[in-house]
PyMOL CGO cylinders between C-alpha atoms (Angstrom):
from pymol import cmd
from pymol.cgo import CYLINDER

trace = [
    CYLINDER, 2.61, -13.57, -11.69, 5.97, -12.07, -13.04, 0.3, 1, 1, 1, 1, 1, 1,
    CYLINDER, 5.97, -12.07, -13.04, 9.42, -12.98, -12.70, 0.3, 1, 1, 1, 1, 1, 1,
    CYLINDER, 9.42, -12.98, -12.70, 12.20, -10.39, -12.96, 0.3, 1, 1, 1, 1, 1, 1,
    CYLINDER, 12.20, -10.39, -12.96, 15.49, -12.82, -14.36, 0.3, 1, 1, 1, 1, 1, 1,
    CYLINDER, 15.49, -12.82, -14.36, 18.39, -10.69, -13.83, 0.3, 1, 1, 1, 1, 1, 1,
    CYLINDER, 18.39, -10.69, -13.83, 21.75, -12.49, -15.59, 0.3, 1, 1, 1, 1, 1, 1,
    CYLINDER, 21.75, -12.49, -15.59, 25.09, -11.50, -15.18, 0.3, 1, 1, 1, 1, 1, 1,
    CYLINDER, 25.09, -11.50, -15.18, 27.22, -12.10, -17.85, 0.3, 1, 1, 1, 1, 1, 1,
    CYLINDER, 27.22, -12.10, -17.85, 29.07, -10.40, -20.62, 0.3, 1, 1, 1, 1, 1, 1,
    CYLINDER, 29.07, -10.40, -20.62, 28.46, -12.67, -23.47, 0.3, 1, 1, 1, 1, 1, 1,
    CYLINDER, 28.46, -12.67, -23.47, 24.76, -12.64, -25.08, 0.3, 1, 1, 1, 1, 1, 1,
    CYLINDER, 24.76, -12.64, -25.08, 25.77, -16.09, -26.47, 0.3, 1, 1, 1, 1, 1, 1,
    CYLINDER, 25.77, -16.09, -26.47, 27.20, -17.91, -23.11, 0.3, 1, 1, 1, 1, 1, 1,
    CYLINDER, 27.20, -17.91, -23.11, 25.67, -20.62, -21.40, 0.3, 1, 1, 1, 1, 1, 1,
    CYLINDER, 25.67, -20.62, -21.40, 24.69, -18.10, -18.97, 0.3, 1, 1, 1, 1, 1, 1,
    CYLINDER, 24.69, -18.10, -18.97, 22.15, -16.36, -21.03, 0.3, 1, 1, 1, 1, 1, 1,
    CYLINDER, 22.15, -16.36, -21.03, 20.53, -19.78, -22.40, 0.3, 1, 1, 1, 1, 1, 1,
    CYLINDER, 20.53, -19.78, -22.40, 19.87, -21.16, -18.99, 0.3, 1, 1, 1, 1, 1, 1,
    CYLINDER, 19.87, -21.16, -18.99, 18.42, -17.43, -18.11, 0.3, 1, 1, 1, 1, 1, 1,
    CYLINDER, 18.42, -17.43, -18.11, 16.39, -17.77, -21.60, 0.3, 1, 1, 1, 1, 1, 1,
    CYLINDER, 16.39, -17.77, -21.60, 15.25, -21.26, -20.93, 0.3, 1, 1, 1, 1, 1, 1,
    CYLINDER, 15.25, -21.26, -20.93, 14.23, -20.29, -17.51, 0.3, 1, 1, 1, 1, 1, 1,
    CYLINDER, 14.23, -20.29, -17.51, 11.59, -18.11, -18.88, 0.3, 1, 1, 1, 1, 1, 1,
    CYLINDER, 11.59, -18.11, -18.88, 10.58, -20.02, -21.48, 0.3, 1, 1, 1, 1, 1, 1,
    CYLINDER, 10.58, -20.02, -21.48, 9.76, -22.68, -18.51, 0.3, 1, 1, 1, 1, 1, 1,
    CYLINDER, 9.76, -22.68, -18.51, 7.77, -20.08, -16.79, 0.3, 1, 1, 1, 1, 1, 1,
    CYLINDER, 7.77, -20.08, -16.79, 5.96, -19.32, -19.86, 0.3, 1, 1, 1, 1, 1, 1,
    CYLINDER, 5.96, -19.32, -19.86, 4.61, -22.49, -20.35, 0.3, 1, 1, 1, 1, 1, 1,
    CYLINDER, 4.61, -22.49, -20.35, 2.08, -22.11, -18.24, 0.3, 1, 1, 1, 1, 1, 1,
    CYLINDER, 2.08, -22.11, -18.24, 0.74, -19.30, -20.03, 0.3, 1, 1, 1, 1, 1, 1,
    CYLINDER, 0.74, -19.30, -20.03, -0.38, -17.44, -16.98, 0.3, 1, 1, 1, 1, 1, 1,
    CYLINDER, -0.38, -17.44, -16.98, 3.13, -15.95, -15.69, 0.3, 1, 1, 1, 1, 1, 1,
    CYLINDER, 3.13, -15.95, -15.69, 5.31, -13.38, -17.30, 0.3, 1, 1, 1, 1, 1, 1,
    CYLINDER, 5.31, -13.38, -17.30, 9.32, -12.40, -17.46, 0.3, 1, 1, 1, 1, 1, 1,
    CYLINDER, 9.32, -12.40, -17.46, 10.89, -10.01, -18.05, 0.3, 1, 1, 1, 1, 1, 1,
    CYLINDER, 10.89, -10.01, -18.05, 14.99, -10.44, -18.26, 0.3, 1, 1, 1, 1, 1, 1,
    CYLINDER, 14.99, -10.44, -18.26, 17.58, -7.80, -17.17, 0.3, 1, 1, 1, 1, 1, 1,
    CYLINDER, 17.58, -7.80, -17.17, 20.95, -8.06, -18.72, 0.3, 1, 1, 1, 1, 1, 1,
    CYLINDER, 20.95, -8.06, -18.72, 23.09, -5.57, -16.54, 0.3, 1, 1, 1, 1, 1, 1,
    CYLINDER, 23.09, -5.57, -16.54, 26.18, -6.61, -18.63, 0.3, 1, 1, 1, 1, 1, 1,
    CYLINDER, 26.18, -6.61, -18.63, 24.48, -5.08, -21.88, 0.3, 1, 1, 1, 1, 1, 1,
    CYLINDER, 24.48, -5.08, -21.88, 22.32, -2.20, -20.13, 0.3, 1, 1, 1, 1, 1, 1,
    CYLINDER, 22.32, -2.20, -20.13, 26.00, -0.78, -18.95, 0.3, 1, 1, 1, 1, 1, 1,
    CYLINDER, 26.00, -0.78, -18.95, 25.09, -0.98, -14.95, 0.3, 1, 1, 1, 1, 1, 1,
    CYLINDER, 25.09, -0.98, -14.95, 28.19, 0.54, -13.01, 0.3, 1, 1, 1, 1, 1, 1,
    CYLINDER, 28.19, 0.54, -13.01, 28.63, -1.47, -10.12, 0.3, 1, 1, 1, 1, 1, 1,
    CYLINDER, 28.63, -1.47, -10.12, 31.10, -0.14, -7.69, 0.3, 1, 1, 1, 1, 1, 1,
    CYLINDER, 31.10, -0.14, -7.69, 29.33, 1.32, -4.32, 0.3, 1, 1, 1, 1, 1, 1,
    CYLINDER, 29.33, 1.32, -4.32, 30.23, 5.04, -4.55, 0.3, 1, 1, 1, 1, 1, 1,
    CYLINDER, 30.23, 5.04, -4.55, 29.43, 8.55, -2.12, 0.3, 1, 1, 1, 1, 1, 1,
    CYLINDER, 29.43, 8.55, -2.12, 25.92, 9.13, -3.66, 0.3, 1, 1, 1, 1, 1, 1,
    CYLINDER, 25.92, 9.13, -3.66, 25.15, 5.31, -2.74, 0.3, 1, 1, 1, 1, 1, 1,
    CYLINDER, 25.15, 5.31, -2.74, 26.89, 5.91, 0.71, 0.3, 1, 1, 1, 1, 1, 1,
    CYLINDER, 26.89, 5.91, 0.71, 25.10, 8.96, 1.49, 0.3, 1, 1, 1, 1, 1, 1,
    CYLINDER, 25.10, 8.96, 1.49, 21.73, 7.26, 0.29, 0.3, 1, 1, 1, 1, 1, 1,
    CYLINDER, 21.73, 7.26, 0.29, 22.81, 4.43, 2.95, 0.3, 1, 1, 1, 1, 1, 1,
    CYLINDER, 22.81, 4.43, 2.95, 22.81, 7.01, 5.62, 0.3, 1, 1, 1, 1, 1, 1,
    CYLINDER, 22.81, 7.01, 5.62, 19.28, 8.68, 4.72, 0.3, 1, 1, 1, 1, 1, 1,
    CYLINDER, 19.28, 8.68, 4.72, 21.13, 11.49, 4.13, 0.3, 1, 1, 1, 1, 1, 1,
    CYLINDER, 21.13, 11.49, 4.13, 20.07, 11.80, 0.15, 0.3, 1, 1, 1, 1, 1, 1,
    CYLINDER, 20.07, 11.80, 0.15, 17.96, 10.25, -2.03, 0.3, 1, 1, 1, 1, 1, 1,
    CYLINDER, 17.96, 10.25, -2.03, 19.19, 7.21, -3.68, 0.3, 1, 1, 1, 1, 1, 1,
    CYLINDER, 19.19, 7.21, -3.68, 20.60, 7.95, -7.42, 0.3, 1, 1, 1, 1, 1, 1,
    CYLINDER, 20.60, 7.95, -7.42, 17.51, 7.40, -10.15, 0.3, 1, 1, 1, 1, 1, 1,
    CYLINDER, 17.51, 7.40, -10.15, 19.65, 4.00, -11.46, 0.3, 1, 1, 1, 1, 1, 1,
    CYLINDER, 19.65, 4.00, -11.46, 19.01, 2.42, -8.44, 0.3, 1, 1, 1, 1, 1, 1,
    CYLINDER, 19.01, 2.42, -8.44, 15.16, 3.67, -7.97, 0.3, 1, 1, 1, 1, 1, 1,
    CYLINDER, 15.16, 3.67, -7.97, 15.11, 2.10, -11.82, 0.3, 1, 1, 1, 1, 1, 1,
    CYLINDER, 15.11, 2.10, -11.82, 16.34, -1.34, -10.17, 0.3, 1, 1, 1, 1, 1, 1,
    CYLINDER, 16.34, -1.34, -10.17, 14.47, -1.27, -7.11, 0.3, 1, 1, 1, 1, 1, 1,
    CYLINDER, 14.47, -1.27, -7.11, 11.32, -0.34, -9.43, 0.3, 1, 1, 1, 1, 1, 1,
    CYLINDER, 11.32, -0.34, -9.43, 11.80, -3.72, -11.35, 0.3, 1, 1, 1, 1, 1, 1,
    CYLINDER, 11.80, -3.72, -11.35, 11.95, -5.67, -8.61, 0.3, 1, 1, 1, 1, 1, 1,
    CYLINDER, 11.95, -5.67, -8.61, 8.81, -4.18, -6.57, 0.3, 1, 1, 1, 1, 1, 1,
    CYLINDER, 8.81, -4.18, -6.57, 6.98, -5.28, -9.98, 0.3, 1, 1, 1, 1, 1, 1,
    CYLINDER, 6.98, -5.28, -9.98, 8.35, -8.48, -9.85, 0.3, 1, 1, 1, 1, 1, 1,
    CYLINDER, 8.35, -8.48, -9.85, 6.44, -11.36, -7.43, 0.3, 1, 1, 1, 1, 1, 1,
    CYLINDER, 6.44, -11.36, -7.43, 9.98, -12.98, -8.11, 0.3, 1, 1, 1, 1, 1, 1,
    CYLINDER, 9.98, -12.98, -8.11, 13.63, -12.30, -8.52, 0.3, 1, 1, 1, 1, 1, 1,
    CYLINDER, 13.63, -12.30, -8.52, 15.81, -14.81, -10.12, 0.3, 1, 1, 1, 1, 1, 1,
    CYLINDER, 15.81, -14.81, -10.12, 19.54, -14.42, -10.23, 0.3, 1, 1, 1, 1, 1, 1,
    CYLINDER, 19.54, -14.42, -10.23, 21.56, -16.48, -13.26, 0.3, 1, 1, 1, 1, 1, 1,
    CYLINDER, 21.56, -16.48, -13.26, 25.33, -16.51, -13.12, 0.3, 1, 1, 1, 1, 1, 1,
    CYLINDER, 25.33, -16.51, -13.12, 28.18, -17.95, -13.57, 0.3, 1, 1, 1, 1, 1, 1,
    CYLINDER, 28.18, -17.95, -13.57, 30.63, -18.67, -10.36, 0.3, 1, 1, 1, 1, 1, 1,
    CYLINDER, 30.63, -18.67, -10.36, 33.44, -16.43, -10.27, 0.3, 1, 1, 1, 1, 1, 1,
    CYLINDER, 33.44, -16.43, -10.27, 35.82, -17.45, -7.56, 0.3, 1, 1, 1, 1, 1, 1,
    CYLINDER, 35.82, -17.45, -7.56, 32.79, -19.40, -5.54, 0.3, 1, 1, 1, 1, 1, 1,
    CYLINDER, 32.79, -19.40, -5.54, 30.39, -16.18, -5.25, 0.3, 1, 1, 1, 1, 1, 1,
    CYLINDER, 30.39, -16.18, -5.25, 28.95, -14.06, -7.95, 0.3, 1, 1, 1, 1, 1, 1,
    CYLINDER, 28.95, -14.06, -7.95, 30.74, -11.95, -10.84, 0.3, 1, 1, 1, 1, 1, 1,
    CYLINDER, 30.74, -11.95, -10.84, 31.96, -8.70, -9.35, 0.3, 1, 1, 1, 1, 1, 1,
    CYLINDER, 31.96, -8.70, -9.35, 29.18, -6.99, -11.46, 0.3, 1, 1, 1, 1, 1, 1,
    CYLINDER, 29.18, -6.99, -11.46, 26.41, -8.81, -9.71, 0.3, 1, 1, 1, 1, 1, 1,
    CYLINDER, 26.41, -8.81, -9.71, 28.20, -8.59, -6.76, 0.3, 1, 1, 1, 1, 1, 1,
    CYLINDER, 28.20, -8.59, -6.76, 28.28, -4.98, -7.20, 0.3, 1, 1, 1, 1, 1, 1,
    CYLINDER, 28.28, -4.98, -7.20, 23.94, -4.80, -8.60, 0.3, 1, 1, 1, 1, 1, 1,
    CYLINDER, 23.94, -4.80, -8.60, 23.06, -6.50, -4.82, 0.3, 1, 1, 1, 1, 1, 1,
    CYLINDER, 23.06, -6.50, -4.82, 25.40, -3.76, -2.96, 0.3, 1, 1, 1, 1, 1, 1,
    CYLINDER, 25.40, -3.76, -2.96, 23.65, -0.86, -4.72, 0.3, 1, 1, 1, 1, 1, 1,
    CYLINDER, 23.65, -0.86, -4.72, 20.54, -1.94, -5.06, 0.3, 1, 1, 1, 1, 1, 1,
    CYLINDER, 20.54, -1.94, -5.06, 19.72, -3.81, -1.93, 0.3, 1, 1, 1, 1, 1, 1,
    CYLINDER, 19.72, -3.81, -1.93, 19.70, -0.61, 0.08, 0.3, 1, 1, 1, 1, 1, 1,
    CYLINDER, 19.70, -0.61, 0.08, 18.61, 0.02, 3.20, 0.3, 1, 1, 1, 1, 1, 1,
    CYLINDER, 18.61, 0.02, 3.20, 15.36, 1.94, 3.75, 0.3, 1, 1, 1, 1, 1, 1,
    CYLINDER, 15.36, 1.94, 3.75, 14.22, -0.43, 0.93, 0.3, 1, 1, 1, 1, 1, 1,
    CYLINDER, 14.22, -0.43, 0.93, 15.58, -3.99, 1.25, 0.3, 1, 1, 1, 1, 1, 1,
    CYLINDER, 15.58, -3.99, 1.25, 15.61, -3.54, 5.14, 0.3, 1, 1, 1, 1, 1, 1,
    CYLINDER, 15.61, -3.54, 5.14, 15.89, -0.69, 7.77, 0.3, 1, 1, 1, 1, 1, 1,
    CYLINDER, 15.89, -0.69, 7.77, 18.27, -0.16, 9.58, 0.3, 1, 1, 1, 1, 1, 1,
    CYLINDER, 18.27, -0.16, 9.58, 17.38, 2.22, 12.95, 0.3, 1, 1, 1, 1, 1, 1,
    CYLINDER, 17.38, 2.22, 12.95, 19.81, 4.20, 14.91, 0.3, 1, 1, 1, 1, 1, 1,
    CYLINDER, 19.81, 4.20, 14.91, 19.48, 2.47, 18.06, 0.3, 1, 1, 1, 1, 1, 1,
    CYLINDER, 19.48, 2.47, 18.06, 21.30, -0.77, 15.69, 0.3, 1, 1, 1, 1, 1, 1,
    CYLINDER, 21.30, -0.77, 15.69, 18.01, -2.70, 15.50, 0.3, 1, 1, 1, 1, 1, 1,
    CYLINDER, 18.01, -2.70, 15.50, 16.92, -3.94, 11.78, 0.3, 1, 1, 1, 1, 1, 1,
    CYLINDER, 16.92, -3.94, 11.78, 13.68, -4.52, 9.73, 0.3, 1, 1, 1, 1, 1, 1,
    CYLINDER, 13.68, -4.52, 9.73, 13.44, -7.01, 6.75, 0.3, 1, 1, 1, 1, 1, 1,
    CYLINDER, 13.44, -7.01, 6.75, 11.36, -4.99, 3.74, 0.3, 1, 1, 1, 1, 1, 1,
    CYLINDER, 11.36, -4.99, 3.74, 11.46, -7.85, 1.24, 0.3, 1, 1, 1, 1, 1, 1,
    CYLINDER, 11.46, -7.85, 1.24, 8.88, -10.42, 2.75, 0.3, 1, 1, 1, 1, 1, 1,
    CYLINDER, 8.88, -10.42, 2.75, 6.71, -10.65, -0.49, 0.3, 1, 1, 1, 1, 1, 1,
    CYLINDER, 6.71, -10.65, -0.49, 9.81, -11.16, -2.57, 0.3, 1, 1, 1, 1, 1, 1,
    CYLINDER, 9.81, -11.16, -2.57, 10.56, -14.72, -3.73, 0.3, 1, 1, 1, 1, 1, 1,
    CYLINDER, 10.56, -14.72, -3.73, 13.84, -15.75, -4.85, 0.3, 1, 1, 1, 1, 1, 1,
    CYLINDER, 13.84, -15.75, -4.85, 15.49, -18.12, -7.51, 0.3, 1, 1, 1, 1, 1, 1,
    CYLINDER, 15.49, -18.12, -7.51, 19.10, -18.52, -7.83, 0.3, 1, 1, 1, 1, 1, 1,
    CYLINDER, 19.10, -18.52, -7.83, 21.02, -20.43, -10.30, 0.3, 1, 1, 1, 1, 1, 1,
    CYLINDER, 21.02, -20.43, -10.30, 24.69, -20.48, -10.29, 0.3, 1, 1, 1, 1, 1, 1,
    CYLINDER, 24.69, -20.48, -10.29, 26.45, -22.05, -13.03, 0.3, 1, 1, 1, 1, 1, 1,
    CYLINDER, 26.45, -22.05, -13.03, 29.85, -23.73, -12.50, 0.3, 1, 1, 1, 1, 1, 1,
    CYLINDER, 29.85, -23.73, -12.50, 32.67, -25.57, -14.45, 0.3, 1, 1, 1, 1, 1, 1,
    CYLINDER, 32.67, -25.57, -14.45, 33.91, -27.67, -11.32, 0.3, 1, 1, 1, 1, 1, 1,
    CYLINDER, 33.91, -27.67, -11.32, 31.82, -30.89, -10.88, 0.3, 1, 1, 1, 1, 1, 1,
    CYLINDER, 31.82, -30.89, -10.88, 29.23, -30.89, -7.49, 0.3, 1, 1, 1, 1, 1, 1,
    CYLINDER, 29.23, -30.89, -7.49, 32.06, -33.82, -5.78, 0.3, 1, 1, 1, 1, 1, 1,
    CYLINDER, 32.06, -33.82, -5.78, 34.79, -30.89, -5.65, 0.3, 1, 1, 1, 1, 1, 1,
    CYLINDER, 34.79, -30.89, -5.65, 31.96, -28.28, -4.57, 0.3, 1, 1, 1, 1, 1, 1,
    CYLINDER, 31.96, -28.28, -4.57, 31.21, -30.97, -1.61, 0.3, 1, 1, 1, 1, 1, 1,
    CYLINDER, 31.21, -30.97, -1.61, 34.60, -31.42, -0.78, 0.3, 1, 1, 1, 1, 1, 1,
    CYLINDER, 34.60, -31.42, -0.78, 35.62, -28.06, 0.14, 0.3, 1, 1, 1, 1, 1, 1,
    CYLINDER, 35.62, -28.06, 0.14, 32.42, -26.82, 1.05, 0.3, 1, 1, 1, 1, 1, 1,
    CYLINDER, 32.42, -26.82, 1.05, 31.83, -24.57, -1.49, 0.3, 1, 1, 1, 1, 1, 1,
    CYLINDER, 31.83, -24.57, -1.49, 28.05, -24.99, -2.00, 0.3, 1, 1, 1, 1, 1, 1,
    CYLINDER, 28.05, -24.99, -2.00, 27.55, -24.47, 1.60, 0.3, 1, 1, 1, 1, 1, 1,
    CYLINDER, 27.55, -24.47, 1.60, 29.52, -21.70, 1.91, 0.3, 1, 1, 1, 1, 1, 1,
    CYLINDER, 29.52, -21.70, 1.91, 27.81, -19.89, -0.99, 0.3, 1, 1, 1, 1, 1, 1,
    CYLINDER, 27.81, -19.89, -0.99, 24.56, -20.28, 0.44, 0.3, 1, 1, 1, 1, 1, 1,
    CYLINDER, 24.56, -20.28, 0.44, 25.62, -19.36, 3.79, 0.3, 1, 1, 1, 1, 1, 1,
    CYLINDER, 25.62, -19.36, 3.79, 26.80, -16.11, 2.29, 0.3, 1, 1, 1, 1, 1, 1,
    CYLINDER, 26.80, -16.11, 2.29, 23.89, -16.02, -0.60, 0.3, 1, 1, 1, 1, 1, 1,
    CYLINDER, 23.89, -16.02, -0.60, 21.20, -17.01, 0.56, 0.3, 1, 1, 1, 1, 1, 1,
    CYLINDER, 21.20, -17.01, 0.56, 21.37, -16.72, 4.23, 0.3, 1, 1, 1, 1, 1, 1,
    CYLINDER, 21.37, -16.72, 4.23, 23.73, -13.55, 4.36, 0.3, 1, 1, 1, 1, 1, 1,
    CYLINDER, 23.73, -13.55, 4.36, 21.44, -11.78, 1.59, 0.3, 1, 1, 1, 1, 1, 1,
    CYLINDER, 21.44, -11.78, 1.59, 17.80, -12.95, 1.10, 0.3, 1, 1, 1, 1, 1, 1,
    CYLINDER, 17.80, -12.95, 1.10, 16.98, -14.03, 4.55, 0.3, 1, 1, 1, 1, 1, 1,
    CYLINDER, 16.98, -14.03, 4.55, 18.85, -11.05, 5.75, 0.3, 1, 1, 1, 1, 1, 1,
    CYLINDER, 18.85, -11.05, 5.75, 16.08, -8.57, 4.01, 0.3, 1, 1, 1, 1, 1, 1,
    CYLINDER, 16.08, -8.57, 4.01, 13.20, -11.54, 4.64, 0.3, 1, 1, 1, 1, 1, 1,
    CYLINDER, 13.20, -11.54, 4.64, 13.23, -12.69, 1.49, 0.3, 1, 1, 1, 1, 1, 1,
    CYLINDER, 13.23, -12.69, 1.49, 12.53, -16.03, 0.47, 0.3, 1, 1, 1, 1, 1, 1,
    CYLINDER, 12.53, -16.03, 0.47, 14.49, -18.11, -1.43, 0.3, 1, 1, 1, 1, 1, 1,
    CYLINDER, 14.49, -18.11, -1.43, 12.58, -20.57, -3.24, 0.3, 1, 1, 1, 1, 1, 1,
    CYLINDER, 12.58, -20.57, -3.24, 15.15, -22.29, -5.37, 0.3, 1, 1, 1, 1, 1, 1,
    CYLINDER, 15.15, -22.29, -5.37, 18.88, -22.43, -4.61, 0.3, 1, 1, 1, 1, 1, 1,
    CYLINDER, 18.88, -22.43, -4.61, 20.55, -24.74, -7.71, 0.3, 1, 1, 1, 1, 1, 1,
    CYLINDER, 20.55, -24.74, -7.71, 24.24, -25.00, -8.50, 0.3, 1, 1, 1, 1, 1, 1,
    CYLINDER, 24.24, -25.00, -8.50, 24.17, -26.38, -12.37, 0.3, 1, 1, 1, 1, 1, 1,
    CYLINDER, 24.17, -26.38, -12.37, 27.73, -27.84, -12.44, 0.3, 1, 1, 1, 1, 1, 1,
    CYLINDER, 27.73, -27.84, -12.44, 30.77, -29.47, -14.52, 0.3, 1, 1, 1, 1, 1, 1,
    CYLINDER, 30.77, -29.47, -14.52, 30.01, -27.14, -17.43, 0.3, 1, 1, 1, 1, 1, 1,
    CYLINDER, 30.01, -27.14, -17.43, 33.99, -28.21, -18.18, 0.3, 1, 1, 1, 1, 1, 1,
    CYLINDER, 33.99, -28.21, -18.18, 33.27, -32.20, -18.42, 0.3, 1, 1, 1, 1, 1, 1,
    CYLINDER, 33.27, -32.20, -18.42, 29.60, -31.76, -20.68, 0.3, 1, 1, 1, 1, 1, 1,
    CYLINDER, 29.60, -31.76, -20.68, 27.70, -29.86, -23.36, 0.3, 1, 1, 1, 1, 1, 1,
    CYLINDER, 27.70, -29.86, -23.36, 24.89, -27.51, -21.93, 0.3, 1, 1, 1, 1, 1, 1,
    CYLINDER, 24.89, -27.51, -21.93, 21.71, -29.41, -23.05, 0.3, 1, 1, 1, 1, 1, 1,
    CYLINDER, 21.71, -29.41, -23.05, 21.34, -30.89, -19.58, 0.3, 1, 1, 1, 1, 1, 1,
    CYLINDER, 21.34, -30.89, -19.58, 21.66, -27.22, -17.76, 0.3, 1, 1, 1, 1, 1, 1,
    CYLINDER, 21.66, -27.22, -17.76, 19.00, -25.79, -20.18, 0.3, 1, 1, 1, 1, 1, 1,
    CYLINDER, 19.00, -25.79, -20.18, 16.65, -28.99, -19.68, 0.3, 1, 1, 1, 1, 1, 1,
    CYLINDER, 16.65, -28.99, -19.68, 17.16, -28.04, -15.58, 0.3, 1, 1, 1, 1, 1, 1,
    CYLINDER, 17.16, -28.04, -15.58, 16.74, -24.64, -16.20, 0.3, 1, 1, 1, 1, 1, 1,
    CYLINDER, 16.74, -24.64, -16.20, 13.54, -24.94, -18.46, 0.3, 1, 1, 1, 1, 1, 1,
    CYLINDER, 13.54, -24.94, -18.46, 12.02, -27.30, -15.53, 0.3, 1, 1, 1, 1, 1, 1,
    CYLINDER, 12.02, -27.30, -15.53, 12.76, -24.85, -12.47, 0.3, 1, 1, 1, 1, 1, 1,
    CYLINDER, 12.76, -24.85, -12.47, 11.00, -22.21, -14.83, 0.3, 1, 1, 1, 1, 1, 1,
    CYLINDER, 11.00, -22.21, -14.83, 8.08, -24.19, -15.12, 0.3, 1, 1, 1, 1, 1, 1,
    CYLINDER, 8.08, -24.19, -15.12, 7.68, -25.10, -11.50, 0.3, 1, 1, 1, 1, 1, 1,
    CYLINDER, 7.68, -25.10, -11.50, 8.67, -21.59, -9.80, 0.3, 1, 1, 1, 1, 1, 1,
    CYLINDER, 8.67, -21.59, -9.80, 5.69, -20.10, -9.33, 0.3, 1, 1, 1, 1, 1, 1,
    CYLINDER, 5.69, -20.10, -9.33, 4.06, -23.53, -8.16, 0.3, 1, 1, 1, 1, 1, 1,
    CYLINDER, 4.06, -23.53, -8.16, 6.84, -23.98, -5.43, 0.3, 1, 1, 1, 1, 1, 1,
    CYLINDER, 6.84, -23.98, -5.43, 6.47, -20.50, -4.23, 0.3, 1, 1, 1, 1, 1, 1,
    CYLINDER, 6.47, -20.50, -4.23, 2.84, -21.86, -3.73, 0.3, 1, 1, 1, 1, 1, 1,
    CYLINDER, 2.84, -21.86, -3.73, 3.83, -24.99, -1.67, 0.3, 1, 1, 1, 1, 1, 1,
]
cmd.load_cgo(trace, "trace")
């Protein structure tokens, strides 16, 4: 099976890309699954929603050939994992921006004219891992981990029918070294394609 691991981040050396890295090298232990990572920060993807994208939402034009590249990744992937940092309790804008372009309708779901919608990403499995400098206690508190996967996973991937498999908030990146993040990260990589299974 093959995992696209799309990271969001502008620094090739941040904590960001290691857990990414040691995600795949988890998956690769098995020897029978493959990766392939997707830095949009480095490949220069342009984020903001603009007319060709609107018109695209509206069937009225084709959707522009960066998107079809995206959307092309992901339909040979068996699973999507997201690895970011929290920016303001969601995803970086850029991310942010990758899901509003990419996740389009007439290809992540349809949406008819009589209002009624269709979910297009059934087969899709989903892995996201949001890393964050606050500690999980003030996450719990103000109901920040809820709320992000009210509006993540629920407002997103179960929106379009996708499943999300894994849904981990590596925290207090302030208070500790990364070792323990890449250790977590290594041993979701390893057992992704045996929860999507379960």
């Amino acid at each position: 099976m093959h995992a696209l691991i799309v990271v969001s981040h502008p620094d090739p050396k941040s904590l960001t890309h290691a857990v990414a890295h040691s995600f795949a090298e988890g998956v690769a232990q098995s020897g029978d699954h493959t990766t392939e990572i997707a830095d949009i920060a480095a490949e220069g993807f342009q984020p903001a929603f603009n007319q060709a994208d609107r018109s695209a939402y509206f069937l009225q034009q084709p959707l522009p050939a960066d998107i079809v590249r995206e959307q092309a990744r992901i339909d040979r992937a068996d699973a999507l994992v997201l690895v970011y940092p929290v920016y303001w309790w969601s995803f970086p804008g850029q991310l942010k921006g990758w899901i509003d372009r990419v996740f389009s309708n007439g290809w992540a779901y349809d949406e008819a004219p009589d209002g009624t919608l269709g979910q297009r990403l059934g087969r899709l499995a989903v892995h996201l891992i949001g890393i964050g400098g606050a500690d999980g206690g003030t996450y719990a508190r103000h109901g920040y981990d809820q709320a992000m996967r009210k509006q993540i996973d629920h407002g997103i991937f179960d929106f379009c029918g996708a499943r999300v498999v894994t849904s981990e908030l590596l925290l207090g990146v302030n208070g500790q070294g990364g070792t323990p993040h890449l250790v977590a990260a290594r041993a979701l990589g390893a057992d992704a394609f045996a929860r999507e299974a379960a």
